[in-house]
Residue frames as a rotation matrix with the C-alpha (Angstrom) as fourth column:
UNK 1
-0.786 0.547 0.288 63.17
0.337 -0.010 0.941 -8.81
0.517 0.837 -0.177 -42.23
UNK 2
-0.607 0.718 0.341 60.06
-0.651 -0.695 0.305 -6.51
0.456 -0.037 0.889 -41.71
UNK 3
-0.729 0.397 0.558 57.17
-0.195 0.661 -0.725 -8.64
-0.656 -0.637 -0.404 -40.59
UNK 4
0.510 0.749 -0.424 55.08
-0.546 -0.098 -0.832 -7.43
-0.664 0.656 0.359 -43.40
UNK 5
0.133 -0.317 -0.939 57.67
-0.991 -0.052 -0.122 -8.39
-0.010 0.947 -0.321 -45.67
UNK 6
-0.819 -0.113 0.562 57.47
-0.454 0.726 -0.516 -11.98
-0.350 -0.678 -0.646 -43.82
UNK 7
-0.081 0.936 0.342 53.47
0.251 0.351 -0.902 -12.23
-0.965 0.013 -0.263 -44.91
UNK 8
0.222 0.102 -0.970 54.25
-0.764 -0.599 -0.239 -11.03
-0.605 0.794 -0.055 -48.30
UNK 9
-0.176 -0.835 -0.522 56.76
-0.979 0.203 0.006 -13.29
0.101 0.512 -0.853 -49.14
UNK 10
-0.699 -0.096 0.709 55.44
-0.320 0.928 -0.190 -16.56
-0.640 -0.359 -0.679 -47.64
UNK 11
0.187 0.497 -0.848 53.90
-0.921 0.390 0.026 -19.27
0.343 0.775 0.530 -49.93
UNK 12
0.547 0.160 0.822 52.87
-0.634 0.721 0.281 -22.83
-0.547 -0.675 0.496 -49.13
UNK 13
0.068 -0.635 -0.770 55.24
-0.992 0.041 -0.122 -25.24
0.109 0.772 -0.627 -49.47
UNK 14
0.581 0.639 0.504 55.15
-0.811 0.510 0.287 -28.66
-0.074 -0.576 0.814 -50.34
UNK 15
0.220 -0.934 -0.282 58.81
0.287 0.338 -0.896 -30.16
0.932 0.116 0.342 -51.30
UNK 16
0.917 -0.275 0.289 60.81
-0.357 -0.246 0.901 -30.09
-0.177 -0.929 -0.324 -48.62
UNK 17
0.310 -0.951 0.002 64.80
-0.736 -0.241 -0.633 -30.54
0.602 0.195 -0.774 -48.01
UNK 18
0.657 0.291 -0.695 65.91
0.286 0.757 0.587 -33.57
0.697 -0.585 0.414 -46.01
UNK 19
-0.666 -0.742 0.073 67.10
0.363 -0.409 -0.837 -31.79
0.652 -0.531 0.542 -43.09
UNK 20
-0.282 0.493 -0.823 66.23
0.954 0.236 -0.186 -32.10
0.102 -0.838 -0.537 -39.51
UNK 21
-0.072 -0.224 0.972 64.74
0.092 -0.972 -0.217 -29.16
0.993 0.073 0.091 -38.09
UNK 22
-0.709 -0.681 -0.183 66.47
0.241 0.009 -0.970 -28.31
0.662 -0.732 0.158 -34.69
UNK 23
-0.210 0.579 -0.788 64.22
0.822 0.541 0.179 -29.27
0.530 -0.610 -0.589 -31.81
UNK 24
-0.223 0.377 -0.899 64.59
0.712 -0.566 -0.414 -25.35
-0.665 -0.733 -0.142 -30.24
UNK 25
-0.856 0.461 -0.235 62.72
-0.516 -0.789 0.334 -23.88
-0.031 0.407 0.913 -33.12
UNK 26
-0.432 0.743 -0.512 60.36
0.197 0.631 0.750 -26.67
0.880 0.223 -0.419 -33.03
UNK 27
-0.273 0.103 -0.957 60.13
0.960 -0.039 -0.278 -25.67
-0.066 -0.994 -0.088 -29.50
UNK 28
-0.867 0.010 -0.499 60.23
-0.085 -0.988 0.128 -21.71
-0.492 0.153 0.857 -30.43
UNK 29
-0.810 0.585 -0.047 57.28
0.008 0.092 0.996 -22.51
0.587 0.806 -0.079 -33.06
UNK 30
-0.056 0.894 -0.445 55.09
0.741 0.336 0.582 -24.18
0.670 -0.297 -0.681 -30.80
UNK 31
-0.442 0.152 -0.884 55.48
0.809 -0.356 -0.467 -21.88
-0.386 -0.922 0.034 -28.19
UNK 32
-0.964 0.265 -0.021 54.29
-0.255 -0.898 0.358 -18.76
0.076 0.351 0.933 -30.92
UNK 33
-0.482 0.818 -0.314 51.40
0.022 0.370 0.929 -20.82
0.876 0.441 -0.196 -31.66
UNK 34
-0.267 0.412 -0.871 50.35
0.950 0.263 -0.168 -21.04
0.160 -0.873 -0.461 -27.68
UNK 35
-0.690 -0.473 -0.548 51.04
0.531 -0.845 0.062 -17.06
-0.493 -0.248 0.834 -27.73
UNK 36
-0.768 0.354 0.533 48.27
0.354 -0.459 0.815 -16.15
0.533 0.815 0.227 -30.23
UNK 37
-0.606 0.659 0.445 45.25
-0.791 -0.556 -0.254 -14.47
0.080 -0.506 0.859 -29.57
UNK 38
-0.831 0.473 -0.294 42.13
0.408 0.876 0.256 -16.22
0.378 0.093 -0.921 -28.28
UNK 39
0.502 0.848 0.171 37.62
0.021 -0.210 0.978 -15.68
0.865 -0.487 -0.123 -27.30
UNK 40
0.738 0.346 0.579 37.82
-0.517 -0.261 0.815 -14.43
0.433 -0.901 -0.014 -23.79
UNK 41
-0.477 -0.879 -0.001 42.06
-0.778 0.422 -0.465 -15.79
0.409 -0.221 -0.885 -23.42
UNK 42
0.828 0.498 0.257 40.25
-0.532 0.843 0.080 -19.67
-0.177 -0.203 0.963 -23.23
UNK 43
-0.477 -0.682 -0.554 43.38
-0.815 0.579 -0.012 -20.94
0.330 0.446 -0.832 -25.27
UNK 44
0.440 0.449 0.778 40.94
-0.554 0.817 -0.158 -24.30
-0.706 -0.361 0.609 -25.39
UNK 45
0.801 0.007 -0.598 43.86
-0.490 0.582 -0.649 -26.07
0.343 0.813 0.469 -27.64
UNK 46
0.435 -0.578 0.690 46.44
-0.006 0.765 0.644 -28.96
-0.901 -0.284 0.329 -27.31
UNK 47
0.851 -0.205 -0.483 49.19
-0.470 0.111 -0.876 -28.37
0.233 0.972 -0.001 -29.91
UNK 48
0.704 -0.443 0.556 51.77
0.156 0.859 0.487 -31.18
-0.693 -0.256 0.674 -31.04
UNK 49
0.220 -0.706 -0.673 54.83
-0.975 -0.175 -0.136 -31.44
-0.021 0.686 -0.727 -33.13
UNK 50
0.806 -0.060 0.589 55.53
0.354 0.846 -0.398 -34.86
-0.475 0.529 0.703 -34.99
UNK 51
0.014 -0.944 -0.329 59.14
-0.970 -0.093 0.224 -35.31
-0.242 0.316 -0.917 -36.11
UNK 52
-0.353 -0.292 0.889 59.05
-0.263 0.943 0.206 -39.32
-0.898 -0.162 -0.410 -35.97
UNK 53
-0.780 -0.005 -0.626 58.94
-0.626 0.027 0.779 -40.42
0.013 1.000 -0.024 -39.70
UNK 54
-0.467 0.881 0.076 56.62
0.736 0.339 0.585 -43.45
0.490 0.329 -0.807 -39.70
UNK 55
-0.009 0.771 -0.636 53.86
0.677 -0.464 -0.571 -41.01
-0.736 -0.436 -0.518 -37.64
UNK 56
-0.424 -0.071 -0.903 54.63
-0.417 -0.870 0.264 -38.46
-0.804 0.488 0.339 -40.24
UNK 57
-0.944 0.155 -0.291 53.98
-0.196 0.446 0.873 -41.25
0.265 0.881 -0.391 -43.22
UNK 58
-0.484 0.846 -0.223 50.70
0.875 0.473 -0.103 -42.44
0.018 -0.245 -0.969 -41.20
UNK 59
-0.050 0.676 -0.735 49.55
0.000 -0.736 -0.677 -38.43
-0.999 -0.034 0.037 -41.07
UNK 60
-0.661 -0.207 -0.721 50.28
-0.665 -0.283 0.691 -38.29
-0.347 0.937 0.050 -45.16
UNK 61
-0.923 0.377 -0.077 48.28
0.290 0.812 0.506 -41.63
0.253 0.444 -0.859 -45.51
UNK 62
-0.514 0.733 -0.444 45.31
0.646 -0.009 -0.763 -39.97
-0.564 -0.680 -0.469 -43.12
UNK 63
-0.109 0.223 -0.969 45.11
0.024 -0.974 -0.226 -36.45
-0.994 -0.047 0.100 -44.82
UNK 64
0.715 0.629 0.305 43.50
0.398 -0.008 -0.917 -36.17
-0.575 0.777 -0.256 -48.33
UNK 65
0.817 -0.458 0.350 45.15
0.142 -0.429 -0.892 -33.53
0.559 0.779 -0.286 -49.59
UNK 66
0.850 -0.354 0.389 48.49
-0.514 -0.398 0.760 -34.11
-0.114 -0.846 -0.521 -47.13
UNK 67
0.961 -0.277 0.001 50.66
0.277 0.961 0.021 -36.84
-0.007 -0.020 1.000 -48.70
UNK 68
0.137 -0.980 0.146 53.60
0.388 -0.083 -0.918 -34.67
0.911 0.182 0.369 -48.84
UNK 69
0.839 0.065 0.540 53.55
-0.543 0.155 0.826 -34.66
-0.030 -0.986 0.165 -44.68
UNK 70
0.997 -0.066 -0.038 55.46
0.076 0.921 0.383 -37.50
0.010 -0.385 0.923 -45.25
UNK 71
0.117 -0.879 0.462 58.67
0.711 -0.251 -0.657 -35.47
0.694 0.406 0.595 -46.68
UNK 72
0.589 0.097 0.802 58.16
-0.160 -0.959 0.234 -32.78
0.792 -0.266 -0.549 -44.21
UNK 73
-0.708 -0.662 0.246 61.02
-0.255 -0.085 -0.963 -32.11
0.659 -0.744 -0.109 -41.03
UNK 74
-0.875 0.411 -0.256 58.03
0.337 0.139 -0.931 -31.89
-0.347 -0.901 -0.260 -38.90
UNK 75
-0.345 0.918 0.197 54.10
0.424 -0.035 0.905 -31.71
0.837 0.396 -0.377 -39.10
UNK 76
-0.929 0.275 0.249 52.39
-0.357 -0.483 -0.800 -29.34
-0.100 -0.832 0.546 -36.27
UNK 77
-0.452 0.830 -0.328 48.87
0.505 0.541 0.673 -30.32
0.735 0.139 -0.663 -35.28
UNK 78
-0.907 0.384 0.173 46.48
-0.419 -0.783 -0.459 -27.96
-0.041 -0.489 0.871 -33.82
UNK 79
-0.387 0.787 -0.481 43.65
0.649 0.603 0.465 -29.28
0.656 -0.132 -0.744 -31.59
UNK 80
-0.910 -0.176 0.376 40.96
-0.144 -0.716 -0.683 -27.44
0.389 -0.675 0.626 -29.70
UNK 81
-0.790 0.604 0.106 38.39
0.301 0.533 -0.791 -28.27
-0.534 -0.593 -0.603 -27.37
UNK 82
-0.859 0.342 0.382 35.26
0.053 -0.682 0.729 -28.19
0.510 0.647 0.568 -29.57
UNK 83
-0.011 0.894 -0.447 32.83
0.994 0.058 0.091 -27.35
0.108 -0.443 -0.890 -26.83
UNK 84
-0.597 -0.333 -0.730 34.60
0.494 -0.869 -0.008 -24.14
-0.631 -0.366 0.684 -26.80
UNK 85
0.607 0.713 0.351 32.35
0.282 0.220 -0.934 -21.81
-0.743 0.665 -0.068 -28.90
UNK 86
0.815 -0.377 -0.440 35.30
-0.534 -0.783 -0.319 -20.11
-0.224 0.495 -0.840 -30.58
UNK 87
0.463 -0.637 0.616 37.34
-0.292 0.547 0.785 -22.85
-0.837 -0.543 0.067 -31.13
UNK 88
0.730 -0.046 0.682 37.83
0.682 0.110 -0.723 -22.77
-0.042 0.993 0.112 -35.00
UNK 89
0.950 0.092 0.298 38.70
0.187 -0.933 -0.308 -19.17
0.250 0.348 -0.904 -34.40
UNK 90
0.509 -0.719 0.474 41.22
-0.754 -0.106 0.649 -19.42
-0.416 -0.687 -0.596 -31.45
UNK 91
0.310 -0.694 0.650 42.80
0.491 0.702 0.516 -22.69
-0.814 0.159 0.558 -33.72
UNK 92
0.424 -0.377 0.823 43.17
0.906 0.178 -0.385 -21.25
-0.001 0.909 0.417 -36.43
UNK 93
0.851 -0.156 0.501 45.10
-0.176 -0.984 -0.008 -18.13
0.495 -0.082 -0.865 -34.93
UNK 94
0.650 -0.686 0.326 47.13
-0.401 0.054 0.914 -20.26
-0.645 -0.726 -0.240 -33.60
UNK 95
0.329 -0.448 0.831 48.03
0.726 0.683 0.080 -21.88
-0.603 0.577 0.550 -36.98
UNK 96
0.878 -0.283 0.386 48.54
0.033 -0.769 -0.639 -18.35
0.477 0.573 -0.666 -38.48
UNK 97
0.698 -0.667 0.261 50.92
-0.607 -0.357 0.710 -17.96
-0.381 -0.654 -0.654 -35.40
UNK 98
0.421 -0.739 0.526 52.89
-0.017 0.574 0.819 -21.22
-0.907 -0.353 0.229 -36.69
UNK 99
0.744 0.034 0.668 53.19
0.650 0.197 -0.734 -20.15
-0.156 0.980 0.125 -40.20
UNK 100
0.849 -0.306 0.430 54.44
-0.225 -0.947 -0.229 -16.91
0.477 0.098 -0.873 -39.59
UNK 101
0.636 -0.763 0.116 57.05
-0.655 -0.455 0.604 -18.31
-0.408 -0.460 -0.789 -37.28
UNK 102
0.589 -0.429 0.685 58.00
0.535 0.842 0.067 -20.87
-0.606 0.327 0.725 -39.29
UNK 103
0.681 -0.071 0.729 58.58
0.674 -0.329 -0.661 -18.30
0.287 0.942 -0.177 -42.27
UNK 104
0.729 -0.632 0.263 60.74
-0.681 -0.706 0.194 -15.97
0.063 -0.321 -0.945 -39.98
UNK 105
0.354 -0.526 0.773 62.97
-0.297 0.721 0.627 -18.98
-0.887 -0.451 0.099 -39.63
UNK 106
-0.408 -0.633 -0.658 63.54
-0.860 0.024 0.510 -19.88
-0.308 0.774 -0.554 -42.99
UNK 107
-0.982 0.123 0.142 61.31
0.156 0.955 0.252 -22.85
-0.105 0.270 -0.957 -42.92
UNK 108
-0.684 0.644 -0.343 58.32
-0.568 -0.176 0.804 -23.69
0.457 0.745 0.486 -45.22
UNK 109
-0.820 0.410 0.400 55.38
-0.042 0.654 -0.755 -24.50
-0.571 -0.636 -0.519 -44.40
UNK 110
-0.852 0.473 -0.223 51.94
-0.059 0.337 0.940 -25.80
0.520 0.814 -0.259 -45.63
UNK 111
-0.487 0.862 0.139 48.11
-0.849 -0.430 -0.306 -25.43
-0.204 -0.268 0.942 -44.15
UNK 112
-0.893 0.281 -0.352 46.72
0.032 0.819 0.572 -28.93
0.449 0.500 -0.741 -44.34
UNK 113
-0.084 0.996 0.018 42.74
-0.379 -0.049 0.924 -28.97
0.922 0.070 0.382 -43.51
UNK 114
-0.927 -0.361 -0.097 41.60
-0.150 0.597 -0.788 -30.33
0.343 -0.716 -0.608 -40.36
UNK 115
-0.740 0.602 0.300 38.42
-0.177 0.257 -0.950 -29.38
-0.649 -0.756 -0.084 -39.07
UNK 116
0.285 0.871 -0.401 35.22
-0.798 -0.016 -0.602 -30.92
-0.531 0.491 0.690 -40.56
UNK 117
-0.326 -0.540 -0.776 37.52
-0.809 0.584 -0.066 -33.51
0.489 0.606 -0.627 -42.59
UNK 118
0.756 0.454 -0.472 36.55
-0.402 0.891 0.213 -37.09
0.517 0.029 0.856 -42.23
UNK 119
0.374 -0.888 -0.267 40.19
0.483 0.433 -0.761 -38.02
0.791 0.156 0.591 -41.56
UNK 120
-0.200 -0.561 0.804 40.17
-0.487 -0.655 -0.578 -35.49
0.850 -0.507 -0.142 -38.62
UNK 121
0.781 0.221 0.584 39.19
-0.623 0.331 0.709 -38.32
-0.036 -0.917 0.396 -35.50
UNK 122
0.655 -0.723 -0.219 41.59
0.585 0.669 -0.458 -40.77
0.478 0.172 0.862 -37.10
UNK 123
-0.144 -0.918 0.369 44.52
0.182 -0.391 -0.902 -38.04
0.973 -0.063 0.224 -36.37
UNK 124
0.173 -0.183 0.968 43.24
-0.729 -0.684 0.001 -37.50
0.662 -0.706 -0.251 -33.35
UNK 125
0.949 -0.170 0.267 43.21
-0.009 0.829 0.559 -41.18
-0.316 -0.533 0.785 -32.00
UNK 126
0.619 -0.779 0.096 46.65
0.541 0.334 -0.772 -41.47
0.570 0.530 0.628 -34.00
UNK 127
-0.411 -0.875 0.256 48.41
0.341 -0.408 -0.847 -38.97
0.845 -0.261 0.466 -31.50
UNK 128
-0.358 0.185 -0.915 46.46
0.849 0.472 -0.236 -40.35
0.389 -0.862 -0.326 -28.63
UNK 129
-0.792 0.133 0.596 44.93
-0.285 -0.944 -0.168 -36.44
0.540 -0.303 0.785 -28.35
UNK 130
-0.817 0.576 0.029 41.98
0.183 0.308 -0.934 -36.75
-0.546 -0.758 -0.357 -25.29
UNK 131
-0.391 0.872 0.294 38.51
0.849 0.218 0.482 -37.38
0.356 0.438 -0.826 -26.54
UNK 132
0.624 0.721 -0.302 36.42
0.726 -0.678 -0.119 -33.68
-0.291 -0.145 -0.946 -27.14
UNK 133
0.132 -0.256 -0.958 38.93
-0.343 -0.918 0.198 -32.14
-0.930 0.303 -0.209 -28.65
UNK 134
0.816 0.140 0.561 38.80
0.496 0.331 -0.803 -31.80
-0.298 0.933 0.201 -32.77
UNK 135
-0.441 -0.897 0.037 41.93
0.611 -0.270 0.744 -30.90
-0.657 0.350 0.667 -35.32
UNK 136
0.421 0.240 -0.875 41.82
-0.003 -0.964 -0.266 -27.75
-0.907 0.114 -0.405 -36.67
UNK 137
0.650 -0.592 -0.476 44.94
-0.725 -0.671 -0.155 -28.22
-0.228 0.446 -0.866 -38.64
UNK 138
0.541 -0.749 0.382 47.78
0.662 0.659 0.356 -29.78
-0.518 0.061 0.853 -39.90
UNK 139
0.689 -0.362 -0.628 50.85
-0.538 -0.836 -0.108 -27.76
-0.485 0.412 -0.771 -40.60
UNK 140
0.536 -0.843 0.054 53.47
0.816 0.533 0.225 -29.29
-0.218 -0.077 0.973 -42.39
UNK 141
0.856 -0.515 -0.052 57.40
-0.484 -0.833 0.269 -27.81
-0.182 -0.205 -0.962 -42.14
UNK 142
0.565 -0.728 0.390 60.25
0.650 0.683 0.333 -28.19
-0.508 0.066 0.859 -43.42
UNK 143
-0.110 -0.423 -0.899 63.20
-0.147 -0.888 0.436 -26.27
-0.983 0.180 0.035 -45.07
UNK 144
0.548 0.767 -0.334 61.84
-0.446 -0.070 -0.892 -25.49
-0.708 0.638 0.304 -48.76
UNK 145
-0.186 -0.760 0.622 62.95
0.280 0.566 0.775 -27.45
-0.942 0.318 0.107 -51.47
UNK 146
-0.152 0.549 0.822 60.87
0.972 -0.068 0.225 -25.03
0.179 0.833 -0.523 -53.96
UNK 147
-0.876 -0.166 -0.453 60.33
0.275 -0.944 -0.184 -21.59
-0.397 -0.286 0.872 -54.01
UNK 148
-0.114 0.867 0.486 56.32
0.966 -0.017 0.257 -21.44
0.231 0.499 -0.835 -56.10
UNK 149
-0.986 -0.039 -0.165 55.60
-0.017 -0.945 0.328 -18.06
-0.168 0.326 0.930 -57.04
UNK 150
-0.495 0.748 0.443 51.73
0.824 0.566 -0.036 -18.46
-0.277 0.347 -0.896 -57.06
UNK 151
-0.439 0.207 0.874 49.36
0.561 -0.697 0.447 -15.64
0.702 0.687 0.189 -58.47
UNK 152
-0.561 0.587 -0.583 47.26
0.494 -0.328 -0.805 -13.20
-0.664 -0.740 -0.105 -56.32
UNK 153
0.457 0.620 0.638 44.07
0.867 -0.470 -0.165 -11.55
0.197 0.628 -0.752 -57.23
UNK 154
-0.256 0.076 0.964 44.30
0.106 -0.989 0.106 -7.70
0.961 0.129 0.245 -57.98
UNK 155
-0.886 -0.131 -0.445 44.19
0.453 -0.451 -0.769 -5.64
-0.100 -0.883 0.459 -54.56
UNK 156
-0.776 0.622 -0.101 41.48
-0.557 -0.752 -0.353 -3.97
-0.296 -0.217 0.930 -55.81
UNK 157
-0.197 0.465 -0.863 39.25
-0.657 0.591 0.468 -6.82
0.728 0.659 0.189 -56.74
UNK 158
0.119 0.422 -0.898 39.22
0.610 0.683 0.402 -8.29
0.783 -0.596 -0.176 -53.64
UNK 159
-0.432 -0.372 -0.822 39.11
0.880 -0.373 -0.293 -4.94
-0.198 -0.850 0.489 -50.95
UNK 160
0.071 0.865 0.496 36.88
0.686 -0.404 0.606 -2.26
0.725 0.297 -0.622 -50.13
UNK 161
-0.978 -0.153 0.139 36.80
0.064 -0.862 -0.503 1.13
0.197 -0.484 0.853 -48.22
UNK 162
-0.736 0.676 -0.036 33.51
-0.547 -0.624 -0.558 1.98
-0.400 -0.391 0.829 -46.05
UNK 163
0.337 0.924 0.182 31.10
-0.503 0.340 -0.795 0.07
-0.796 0.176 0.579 -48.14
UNK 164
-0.172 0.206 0.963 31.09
0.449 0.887 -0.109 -2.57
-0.877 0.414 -0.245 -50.88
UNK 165
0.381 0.770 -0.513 30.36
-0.428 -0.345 -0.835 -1.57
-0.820 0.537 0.198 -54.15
UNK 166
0.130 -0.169 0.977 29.73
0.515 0.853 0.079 -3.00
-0.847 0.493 0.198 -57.40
């Protein structure tokens, strides 16, 4: 499959199959996510993978809008030092990186909030991450157990050439 046809096709999922997913794509995953771009190649993040069910039930109980974590194979967590100044930027390029390889794999994934969230020191004391760095993210993953077909706006309604206009 294309790559484009990779970002076309992906949609967040939040059902999931019970079925492990095999420790050397969890391993392949994280390693895209290290691979992404970053401000002046700082990479100022600490990403994790979470497979161990109760930790997975105790991120679902942490994260507002996350409670299906708890069904997910695995839950990725993207920290990054936030003294860095680009550190929003450089996480969340690194969480594009784990979507995209999740979706070349065959396995769904979901975009769960992190930074700014109330619920984002808890996760970090909860997977013992070193003090000064903040969560960007939560990914959950798993192989879909849905297929959601959500809408998109009109291409032209949300995209411009050279200038703006109304």
């Amino acid at each position: 499959m294309d790559f484009t046809d990779i970002i076309k096709s992906r949609r967040s999922i939040r059902r999931y199959q019970e079925k492990a997913i095999p420790q050397k794509d969890i391993d392949d995953i994280t390693n895209c996510a290290c691979l992404a771009p970053t401000a002046i190649n700082i990479q100022p993040w600490l990403i994790g993978s979470v497979t161990d069910k109760k930790c997975l039930d105790s991120l679902s109980k942490l994260a507002d809008h996350g409670k299906f974590i708890a069904e997910a194979g695995a839950c990725f967590a993207v920290f990054c030092d936030k003294s860095q100044k680009y550190y929003l930027e450089d996480g969340c390029a690194a969480t594009m990186n784990i979507i995209y390889a999740c979706a070349a794999k065959g396995i769904g994934s979901c975009w769960v909030a992190g930074d700014k969230k109330t619920y984002a020191e808890d996760v970090r004391k909860l997977l013992n991450v070193p003090d000064g760095y903040t969560l960007v993210a939560l990914i959950a993953a798993g192989y879909p157990a849905e297929q959601p077909k959500p809408s998109k706006k009109k291409i032209s309604d949300i995209t411009f050439k050279d200038q703006f206009r109304s």
